[in-house]
N, C-alpha and C positions, 0 to 999 in steps of 0.2 A: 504494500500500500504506500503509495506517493500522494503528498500534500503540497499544494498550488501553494508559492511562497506568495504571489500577488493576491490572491482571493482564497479565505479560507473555505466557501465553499462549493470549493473544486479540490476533487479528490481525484486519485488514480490507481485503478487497481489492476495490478499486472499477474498475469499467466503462464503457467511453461511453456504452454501454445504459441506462446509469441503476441496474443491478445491482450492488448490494452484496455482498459473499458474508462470511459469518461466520466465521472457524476459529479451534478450539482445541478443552477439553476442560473439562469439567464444566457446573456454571449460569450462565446470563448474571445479570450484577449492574447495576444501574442505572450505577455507577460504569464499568463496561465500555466503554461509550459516549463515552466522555470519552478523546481519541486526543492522543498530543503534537504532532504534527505541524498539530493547528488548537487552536484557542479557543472556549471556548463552546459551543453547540449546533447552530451554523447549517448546519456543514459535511455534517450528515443532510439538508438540502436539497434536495440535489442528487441524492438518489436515491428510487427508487418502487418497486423492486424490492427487498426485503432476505432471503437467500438461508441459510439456520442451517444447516451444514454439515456435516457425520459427525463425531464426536470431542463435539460437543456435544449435552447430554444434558435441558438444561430450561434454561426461561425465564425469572427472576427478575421479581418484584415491579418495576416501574417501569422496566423495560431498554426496553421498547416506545414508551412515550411520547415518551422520544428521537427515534423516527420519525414525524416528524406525516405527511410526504407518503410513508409506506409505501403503498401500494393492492395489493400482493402478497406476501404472505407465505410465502415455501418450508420448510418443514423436512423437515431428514433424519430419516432411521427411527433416530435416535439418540434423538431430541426425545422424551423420557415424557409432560414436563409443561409447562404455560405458565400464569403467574399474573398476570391482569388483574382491571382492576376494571368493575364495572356500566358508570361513566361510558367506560372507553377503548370496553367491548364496542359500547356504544351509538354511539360515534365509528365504529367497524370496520364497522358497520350502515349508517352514513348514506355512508360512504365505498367502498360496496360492496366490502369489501373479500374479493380472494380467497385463500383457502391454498389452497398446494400441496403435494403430497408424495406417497409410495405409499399404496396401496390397503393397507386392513385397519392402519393403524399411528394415534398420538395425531392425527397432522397432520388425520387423515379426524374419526377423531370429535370433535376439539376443534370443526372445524367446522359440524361435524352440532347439534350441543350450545349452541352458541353460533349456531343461525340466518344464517351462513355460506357462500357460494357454496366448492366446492371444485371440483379440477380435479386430476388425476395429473401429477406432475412429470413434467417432458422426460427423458431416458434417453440419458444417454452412451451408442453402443451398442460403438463400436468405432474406434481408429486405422488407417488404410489407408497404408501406405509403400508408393510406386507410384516402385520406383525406373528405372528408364527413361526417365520422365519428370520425376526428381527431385521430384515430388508428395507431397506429405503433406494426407490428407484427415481430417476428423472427424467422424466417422456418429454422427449423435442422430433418435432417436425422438423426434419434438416431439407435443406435444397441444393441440390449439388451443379458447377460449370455446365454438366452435358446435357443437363437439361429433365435428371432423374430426380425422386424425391427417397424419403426414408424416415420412419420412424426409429429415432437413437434413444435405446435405454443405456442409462448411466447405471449402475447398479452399487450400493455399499451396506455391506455386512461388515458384523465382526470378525477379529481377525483371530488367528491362533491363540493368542496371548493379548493381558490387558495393554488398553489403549492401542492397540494396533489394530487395523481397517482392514478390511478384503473386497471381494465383491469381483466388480468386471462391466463389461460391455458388450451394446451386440448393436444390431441394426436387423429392421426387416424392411426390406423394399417394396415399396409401391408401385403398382402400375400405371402406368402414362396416363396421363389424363385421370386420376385417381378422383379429382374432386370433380367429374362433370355430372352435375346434377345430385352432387352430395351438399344434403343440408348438416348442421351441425348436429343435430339430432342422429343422421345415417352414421355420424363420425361418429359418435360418441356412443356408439352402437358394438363400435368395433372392439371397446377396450373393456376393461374388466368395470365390476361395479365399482369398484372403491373409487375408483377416479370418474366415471362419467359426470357426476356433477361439478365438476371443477371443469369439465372440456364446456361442459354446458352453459356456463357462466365465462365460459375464456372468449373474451371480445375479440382479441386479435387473430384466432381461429376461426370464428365467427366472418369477422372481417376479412381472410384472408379468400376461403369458401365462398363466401359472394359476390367477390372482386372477379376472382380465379372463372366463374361461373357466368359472369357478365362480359369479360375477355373473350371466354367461349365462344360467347353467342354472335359476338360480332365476325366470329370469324368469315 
């Protein structure tokens, strides 16, 4: 965890994935970038993923360039606006670089607009407590380059010995066009009981299903 030395709150929480994830509330400022916990710029390095968060709402003049080895850009449907110049856009180009985010928000058109590969952000869908087995799983709807989808369970159990974790990972894949003519209801049909109310209540899957589905129809 890195804390914004200009605005206390803007935080930074970093990943072994190489994902960064942005939190706080209002515009990023170039000054944003600058954490107490390092020196200088270099400590953006170490990441390729940089992740703009809910609560933040626009991207300030020169906050970006701080990322030279970004190649992914996520925003939330918080994000209105983001202020670059010609030369970063031209760098964002040679670095193919891609945004993500929901469907119909600035993340889609800023990339449409700016010559930009885009791609729908992953989808927390839901927590699974499987208590019998002391499990705790993490259902995400993930979207992959080719154009595939996948439900990714995170899985964590106990481990051998105290304090120490276990668990694992899996994926099942979807079929093309998985959401044509699926309501949230048909989804939420598919998983176990303990979570369907929580898919059922999940607006951003809600939201993703009847975007996904209206795209469809104009084909």
């Amino acid at each position: 965890m890195y804390f914004s030395k200009h605005n206390e709150r803007i935080t930074y929480s970093n990943h072994y994935s190489g994902l960064l994830e942005v939190m706080g509330k209002g515009v990023l400022c170039r000054e944003d970038a600058e954490v107490l916990e390092e020196s200088g710029t270099g400590w953006t390095d170490h990441y390729d993923i940089l992740s703009i968060t809910e609560g933040i709402t626009g991207i300030g003049e020169g906050y970006l360039e701080a990322f030279p080895k970004i190649g992914c850009l996520i925003m939330s449907r918080t994000v209105v606006s983001c202020t670059v110049s010609p030369e970063l856009i031209k760098r964002m180009r040679k670095r193919k670089m891609l945004i993500r985010g929901e469907y119909d928000t600035f993340a889609e058109s800023f990339a449409k607009e700016n010559g930009l590969d885009f791609l729908h952000s992953d989808i927390h869908i839901a927590d699974d407590d499987i208590e019998a087995a002391h499990e705790h799983d993490i259902i995400t709807l993930r979207f992959h380059t080719d154009g595939s989808a996948d439900i990714h369970y995170n899985c964590f159990t106990p481990g051998s010995s105290a304090s120490s974790y276990g668990g694992g990972e899996y994926a099942n894949k979807l079929p093309k066009d998985f959401y044509v003519g699926c309501t949230i209801e048909a989804f939420a049909a598919f998983f176990n009981e303990r979570v369907r109310e929580q898919i059922l209540s999940n607006d951003a899957v809600r939201r993703f299903l009847e975007s996904a589905n209206r795209r469809y129809g104009k084909k």
